[in-house]
N, C-alpha and C positions, 0 to 999 in steps of 0.2 A: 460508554461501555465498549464503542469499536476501537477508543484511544488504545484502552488497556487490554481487547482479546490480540491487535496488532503488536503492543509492546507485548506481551505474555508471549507470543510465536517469533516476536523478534529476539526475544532472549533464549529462547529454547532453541533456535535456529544457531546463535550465536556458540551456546554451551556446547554445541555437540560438534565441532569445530575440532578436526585433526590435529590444531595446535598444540591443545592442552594436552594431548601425549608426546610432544617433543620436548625436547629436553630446556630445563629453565632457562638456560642462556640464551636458546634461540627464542621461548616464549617475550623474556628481555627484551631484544633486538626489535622483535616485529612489534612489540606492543609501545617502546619508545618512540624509531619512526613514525610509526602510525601521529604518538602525540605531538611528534615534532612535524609532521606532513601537516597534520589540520592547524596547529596554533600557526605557524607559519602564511598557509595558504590563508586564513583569516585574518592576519597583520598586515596583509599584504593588497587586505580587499578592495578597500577604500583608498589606497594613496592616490590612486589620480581618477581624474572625472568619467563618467562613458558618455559616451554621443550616441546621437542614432545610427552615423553610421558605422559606429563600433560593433553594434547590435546586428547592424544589418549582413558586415562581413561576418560575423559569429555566426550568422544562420547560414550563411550561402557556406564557408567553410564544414560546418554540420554536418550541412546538406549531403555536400562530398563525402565525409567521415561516413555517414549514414550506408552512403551507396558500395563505397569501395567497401566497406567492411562486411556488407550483403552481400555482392560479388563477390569476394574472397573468403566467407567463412568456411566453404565446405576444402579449400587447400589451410584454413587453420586450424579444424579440426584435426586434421592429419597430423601437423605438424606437433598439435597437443600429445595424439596417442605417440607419435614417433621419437620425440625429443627425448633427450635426459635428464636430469633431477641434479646432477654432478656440474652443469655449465649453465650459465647464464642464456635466458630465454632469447631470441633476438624481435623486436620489437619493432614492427612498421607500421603502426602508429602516429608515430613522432610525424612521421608526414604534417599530419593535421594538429596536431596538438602545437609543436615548435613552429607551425607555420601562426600559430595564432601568438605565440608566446612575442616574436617580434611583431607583429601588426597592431595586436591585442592591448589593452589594461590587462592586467594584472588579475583582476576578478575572472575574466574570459580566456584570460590563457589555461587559469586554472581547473575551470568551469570547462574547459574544452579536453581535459585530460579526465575527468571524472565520468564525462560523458561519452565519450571512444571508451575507458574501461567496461564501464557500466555496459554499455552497448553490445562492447567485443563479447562481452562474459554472458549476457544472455543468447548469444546469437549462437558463438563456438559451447555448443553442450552435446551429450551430457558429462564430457568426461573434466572441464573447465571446474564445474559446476560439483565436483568431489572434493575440491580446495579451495573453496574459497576467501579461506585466508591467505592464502599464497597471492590472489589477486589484487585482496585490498592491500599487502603487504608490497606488492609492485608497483601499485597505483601510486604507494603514498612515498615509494622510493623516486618516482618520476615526477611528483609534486612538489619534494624537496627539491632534485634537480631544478625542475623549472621557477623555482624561484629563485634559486642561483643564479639561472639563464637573467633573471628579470632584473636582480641586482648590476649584473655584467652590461648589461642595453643600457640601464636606467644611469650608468658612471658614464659609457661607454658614449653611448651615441645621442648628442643635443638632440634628434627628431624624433626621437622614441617615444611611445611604440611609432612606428611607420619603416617602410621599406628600407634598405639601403639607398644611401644617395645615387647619383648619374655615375657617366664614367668619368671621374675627378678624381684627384687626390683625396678626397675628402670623403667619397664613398670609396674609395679603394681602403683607405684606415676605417669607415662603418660596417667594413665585410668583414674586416681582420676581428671587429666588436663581434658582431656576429658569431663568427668561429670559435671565440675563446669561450661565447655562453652556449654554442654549443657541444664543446670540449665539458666544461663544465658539467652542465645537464648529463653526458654521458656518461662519465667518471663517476658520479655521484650514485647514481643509478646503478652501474655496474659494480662498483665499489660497494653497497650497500648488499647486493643480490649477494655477491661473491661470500661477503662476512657470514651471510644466513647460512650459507651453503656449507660452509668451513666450519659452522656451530653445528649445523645440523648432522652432518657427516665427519665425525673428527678424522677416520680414515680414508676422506679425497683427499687426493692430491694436488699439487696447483696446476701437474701436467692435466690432469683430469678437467678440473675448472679453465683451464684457457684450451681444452680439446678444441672447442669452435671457435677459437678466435679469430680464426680467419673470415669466420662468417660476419663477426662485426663490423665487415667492409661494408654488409648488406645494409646494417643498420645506420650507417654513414649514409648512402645512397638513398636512406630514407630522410636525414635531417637533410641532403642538399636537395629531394625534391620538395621538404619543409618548406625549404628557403627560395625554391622558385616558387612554390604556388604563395606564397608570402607576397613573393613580388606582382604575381598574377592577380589577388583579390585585389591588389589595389590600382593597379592599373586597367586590368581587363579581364573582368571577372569569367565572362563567358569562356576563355582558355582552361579554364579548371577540368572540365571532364577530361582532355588530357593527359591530365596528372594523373585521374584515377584509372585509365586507361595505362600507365606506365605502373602503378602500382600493382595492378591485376597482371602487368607482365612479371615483376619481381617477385612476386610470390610463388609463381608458378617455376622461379628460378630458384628461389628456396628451396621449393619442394623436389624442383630436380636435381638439387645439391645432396638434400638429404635421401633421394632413393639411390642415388650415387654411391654415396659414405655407406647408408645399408647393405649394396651388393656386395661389395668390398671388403668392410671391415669387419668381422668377427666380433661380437660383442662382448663376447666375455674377456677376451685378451685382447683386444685391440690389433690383431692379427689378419691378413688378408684373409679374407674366407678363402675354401676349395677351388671355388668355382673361379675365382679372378685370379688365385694364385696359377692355376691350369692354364688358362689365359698368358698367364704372362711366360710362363714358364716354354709354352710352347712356341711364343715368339722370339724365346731367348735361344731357343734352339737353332730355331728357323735363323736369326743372325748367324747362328753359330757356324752352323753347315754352311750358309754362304759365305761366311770371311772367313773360314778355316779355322776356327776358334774350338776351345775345350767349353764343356759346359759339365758343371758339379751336381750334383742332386744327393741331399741327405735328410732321412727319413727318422725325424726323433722321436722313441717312443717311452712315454715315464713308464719303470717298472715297477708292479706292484700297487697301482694308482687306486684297483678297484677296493684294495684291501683298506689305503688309504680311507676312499669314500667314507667304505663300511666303520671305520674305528670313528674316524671324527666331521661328519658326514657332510654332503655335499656343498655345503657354504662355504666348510675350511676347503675342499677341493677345487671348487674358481678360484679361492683366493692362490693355492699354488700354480695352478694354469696361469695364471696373470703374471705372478714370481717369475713361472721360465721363458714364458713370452718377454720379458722386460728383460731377461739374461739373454735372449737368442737377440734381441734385437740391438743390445751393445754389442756384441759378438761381430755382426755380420757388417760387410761394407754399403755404401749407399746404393750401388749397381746391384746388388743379391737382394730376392726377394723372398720373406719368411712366413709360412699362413698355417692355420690349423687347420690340421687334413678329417679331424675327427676325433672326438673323444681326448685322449691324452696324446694324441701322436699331432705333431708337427714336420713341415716340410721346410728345406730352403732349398731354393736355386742360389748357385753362384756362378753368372756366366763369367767368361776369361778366368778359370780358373789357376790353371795353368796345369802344375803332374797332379798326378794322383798323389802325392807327396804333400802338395798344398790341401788337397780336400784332405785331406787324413789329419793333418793339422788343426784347419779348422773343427774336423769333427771332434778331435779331441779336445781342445779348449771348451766346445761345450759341453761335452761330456763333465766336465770338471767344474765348468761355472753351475751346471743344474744342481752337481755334487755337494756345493757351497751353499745352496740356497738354505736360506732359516726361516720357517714361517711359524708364529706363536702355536699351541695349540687352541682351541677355543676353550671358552668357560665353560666347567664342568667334562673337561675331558679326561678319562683314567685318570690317577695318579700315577707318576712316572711312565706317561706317555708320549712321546716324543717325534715330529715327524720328519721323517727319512726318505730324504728325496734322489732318486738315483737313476740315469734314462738310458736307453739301451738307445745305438747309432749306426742307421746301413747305409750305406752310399753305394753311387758308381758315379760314372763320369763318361761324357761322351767325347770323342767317338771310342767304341768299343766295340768289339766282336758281336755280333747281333742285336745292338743297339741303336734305332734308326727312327723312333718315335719318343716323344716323351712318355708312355705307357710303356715303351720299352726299357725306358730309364728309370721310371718306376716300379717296375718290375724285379729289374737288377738290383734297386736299392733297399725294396721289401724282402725281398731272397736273404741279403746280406744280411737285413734286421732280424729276421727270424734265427740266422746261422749266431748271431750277437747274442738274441735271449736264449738258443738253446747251450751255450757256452758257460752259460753262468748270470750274466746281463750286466749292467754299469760296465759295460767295453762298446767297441767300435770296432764293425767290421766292414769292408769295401767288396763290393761287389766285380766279378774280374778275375786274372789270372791269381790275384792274391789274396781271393776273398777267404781262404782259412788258414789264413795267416792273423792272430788275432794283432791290437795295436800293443803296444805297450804303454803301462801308465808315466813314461817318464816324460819330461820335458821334452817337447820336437821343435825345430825351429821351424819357422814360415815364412815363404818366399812370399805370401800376401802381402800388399799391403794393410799397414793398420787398421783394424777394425773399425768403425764408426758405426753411425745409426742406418736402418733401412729408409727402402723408399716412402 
């Protein structure tokens, strides 16, 4: 009677699973791997024999799993509420799991990934614990990995599972075995996340999906402390709290990665926030005044945005703040900094400008690229409704007649925008002796160099 009131809440648990509202190709994807994770991981259960002391480093590895993942849940909580859904998760983990995968059989490498999930996912709640097919759907992507990894050992290195060999030839080719299963294991895993992502979201983009890839350096740092405490269970087991001691340090470097990217980056456009664009902008100046340099400041603002919202409402409107962030940031060179000042208005500095001739230029080309932009409209909007994107552009540039702070530069170049929309708007006006003087929409040339991407 408790078989079946357990399986009755195991299947009601199951049914009400956020999956079965994604769309079939991703419900596909996850419910495949899943079959290909367990047949695999049970082919694979039985190939070689375990010992005792197979068991006994399974526990003391555990052990560790256990403690670092208690120490560190309350920085992977954070990292739950704070990540995105658009990039692959990064995973430290694999510490313990890949350090089992080479010491390990097969059953225990396995058995050591299910149990860090299981673990991770009760401890990081409650917000883990809203997707949990997302989890078993990671697990079983890390389980196919790790049987990759085990075919790769199992060709690869005659002592397998066991450490790499001394310092020889012989363990210098058992570490290269190593690296290629956990190359493997990587790929697979990320590979597999990536495809969900790109089913579940048909409009991310791959810039999107490799946003964090630099952070994947993090989860490298985790398969090589893998591979020393690999080396440490069987040599000298007592060395392990170390590891988990480095581990409790790396998370803490995650986490200060990711409030980093927070301060910084503007979420909806991917654009420096106010607050760091200010920042830089006032060091650009402070260069500027000291090596005699001009510095640019141009104030973008979309006209007509709220009317926008209003026809086809605020979802179609990030998606166009995104459009002209991705157009200002072709525009501008890698020295010029671009951020959103609020709302629809954007800011860039361009230090070394050069005349007011260069900044009128650049303002014009964006004028013209924002001009270009085409964003569909959404399902069920008017019939013959259409969105018309057009941004109004003030500048100044330093040094100028009463301009001696960056609030003073900002000042000058909000003046000018204001003088821009009351003219009519989709123009560009310079703050300064020529500020009503409006631009012309013709071709200008530019003593810039070629535009590229920003910082």
């Amino acid at each position: 009677m408790r078989v079946h009131g357990l399986y009755r809440r195991s299947r009601s648990w199951v049914a009400g699973w956020a999956l079965w509202a994604a769309p079939r190709a991703v419900i596909a994807l996850v419910l495949i791997v899943v079959a290909v994770g367990a047949f695999v991981t049970t082919a694979t259960t039985f190939l070689m024999p375990v010992t005792t002391t197979d068991a006994l480093r399974f526990g003391v590895l555990a052990v560790c799993a256990t403690v670092a993942i208690e120490l560190t849940r309350h920085f992977e909580r954070r990292r739950e509420y704070a990540r995105t859904s658009a990039a692959p998760y990064i995973d430290t983990k694999s510490v313990w799991s890949f350090a089992a995968v080479i010491v390990l059989p097969p059953v225990f490498a396995s058995a050591m990934v299910i149990f860090t999930y299981a673990l991770a996912w009760s401890r990081v709640k409650p917000h883990a614990q809203k997707l949990p097919y997302r989890w078993v759907f990671s697990c079983a992507t890390v389980l196919v990995g790790t049987q990759a990894a085990v075919a790769v050992l199992a060709l690869g290195m005659p002592g397998y599972p066991g450490a790499p060999g001394g310092a020889s030839l012989n363990g210098l080719l058992e570490l290269g075995v190593v690296a290629c299963a956990a190359v493997a294991r990587w790929a697979i895993n990320v590979g597999l996340v990536m495809a969900a992502i790109a089913l579940s979201k048909p409009t991310t983009t791959a810039r999107d999906m490799f946003a964090n890839f630099g952070e994947q350096l993090l989860e490298a740092g985790a398969i090589g402390l893998g591979l020393v405490a690999a080396a440490v269970v069987v040599s000298n087991p007592f060395v392990l709290p170390g590891i988990v001691v480095a581990m409790v340090a790396l998370h803490r470097g995650i986490l200060l990665n990711q409030y980093q990217q927070a301060s910084r980056i503007d979420a909806k456009t991917g654009l420096a926030t106010a607050g760091w664009w200010h920042d830089f902008a006032e060091r650009s100046l402070a260069r500027a005044q000291d090596h005699g340099e001009t510095l640019g400041l141009l104030i973008v603002d979309l006209d007509h945005f709220k009317r926008l919202n209003d026809t086809f409402g605020h979802p179609h409107g990030d998606l166009v703040l995104k459009a002209v962030a991705q157009e200002l940031i072709a525009e501008i060179r890698d020295q010029d900094a671009c951020g959103r000042w609020g709302g629809e208005e954007f800011v860039v500095v361009l230090p070394e400008v050069g005349t007011r001739q260069n900044l009128r230029n650049v303002a014009e080309r964006i004028r013209r690229r924002v001009q270009t932009i085409v964003v569909d409209p959404p399902d069920g909007a008017p019939v013959g409704a259409h969105t018309s994107i057009t941004a109004s552009v003030g500048g100044a540039i330093y040094p100028s007649e009463g301009i001696g702070t960056i609030d003073e530069l900002l000042l000058a170049a909000d003046t000018a925008l204001y003088a821009a929309k009351n003219s009519g708007r989709n123009t560009v006006r310079l703050g300064g002796s020529d500020a009503d003087v409006q631009s012309r929409p013709a071709e200008l040339p530019s003593q810039l160099e070629p535009p590229s991407t920003t910082l």
